[in-house]
C-alpha positions as CSV (number, residue, x, y, z in Angstrom):
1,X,261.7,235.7,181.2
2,X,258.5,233.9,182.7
3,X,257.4,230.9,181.3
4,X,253.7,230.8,179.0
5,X,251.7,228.6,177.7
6,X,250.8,228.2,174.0
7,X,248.9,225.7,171.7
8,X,252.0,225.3,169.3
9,X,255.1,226.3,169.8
10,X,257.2,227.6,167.4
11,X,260.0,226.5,165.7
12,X,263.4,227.0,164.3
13,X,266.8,228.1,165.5
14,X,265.8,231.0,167.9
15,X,263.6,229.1,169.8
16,X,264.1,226.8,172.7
17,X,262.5,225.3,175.5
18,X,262.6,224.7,179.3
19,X,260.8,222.1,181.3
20,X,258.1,224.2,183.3
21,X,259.2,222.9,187.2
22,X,256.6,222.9,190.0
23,X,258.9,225.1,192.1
24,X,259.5,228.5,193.2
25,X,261.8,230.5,190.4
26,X,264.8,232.0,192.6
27,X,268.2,233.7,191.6
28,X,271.2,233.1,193.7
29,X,273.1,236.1,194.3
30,X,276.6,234.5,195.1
31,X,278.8,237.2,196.8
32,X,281.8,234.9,197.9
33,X,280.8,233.1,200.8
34,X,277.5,235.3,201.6
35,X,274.6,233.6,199.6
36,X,271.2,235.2,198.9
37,X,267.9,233.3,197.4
38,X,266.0,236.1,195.7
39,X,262.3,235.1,194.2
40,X,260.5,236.5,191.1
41,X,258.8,238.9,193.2
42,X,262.1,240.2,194.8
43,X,261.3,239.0,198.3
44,X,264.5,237.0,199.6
45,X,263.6,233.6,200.4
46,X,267.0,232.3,202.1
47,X,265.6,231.6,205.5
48,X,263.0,229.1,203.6
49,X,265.6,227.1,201.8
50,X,268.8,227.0,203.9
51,X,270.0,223.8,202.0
52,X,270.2,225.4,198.4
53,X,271.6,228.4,199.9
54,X,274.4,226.4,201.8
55,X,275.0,224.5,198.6
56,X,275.4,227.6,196.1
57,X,278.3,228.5,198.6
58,X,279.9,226.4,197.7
59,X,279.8,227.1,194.1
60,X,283.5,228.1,192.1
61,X,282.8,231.8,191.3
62,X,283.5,234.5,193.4
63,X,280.5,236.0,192.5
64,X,277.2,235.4,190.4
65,X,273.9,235.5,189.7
66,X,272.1,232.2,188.6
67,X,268.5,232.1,187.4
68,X,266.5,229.0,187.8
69,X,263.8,227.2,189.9
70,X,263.7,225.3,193.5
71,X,262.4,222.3,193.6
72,X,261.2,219.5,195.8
73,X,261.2,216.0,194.9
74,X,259.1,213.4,196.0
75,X,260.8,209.7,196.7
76,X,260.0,208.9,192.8
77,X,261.6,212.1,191.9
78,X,258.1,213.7,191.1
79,X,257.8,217.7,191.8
80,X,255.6,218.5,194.4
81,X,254.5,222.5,194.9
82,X,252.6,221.1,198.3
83,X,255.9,219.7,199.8
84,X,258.2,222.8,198.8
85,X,255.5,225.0,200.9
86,X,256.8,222.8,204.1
87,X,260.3,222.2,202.6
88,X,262.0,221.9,206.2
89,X,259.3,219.4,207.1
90,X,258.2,217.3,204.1
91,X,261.1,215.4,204.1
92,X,260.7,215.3,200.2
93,X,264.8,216.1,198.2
94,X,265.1,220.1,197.5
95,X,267.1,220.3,194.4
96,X,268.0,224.0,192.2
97,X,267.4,223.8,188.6
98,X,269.6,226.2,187.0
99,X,268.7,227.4,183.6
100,X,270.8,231.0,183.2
101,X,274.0,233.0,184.1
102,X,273.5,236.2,184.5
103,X,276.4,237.7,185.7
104,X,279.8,236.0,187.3
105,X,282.8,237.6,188.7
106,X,281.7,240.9,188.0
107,X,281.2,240.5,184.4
108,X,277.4,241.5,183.2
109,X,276.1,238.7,180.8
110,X,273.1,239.5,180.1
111,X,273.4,240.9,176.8
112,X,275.6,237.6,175.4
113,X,273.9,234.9,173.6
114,X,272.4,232.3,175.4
115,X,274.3,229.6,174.7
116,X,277.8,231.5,175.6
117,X,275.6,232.0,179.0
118,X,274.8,228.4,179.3
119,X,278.2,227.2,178.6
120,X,279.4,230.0,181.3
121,X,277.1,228.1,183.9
122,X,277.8,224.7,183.0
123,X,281.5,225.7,183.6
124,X,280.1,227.6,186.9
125,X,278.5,224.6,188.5
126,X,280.2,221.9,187.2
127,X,280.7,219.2,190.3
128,X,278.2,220.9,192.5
129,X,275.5,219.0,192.6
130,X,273.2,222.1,191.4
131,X,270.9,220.9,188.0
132,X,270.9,222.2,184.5
């Protein structure tokens, strides 16, 4: 689901938030050791960020699909949408936020409740360096 903006948000228990990055939102396709960075617009972005890619490798599962945002951090850990445009070059930190798990080992779980999904990608990434 894209992000939007509104003058008051609403409230009660099927509601929650995420912090709106200055990134580029990008699934990983993990297929064991083969890695894909796929953006909103379906274009595959791999070649751009090498680093994430290399890191979601190395991820536990077999297989899965993580949703979240790329990042580049600036020394004071600031985003910066300028520096992720020249990520090999900017020598700012590239970080993956992951916010949801939607399928892993071949199981579909997009239809489960997002908590049971967020649990299934704390588990997923836990020790991995990769950011809920």
């Amino acid at each position: 689901m894209m992000a939007v903006s509104a003058a008051v948000l609403p409230s009660g228990p099927d509601w929650t938030y995420e912090v709106k990055w200055d990134g580029y939102r990008a699934q990983v396709v993990k297929n064991g050791a083969t890695v894909s960075l796929v953006s909103r617009n379906l274009k595959r972005i791999t070649r751009q960020f090498p680093t994430v890619a290399d890191a979601a490798a190395h991820l536990a599962p077999k297989t899965a699909l993580i949703d979240g945002e790329i990042v580049a951090l600036d020394p004071a850990g600031r985003p910066s949408f300028q520096a992720l445009h020249h990520a090999a070059t900017s020598g700012f930190s590239l970080v993956y936020y992951a916010f949801d798990l939607l399928h892993l080992n071949g199981h579909n779980l997009m239809h489960a409740p997002l908590e049971e999904r967020r649990a299934a990608l704390r588990d997923a990434v836990a020790g991995s360096g990769v950011l809920l």
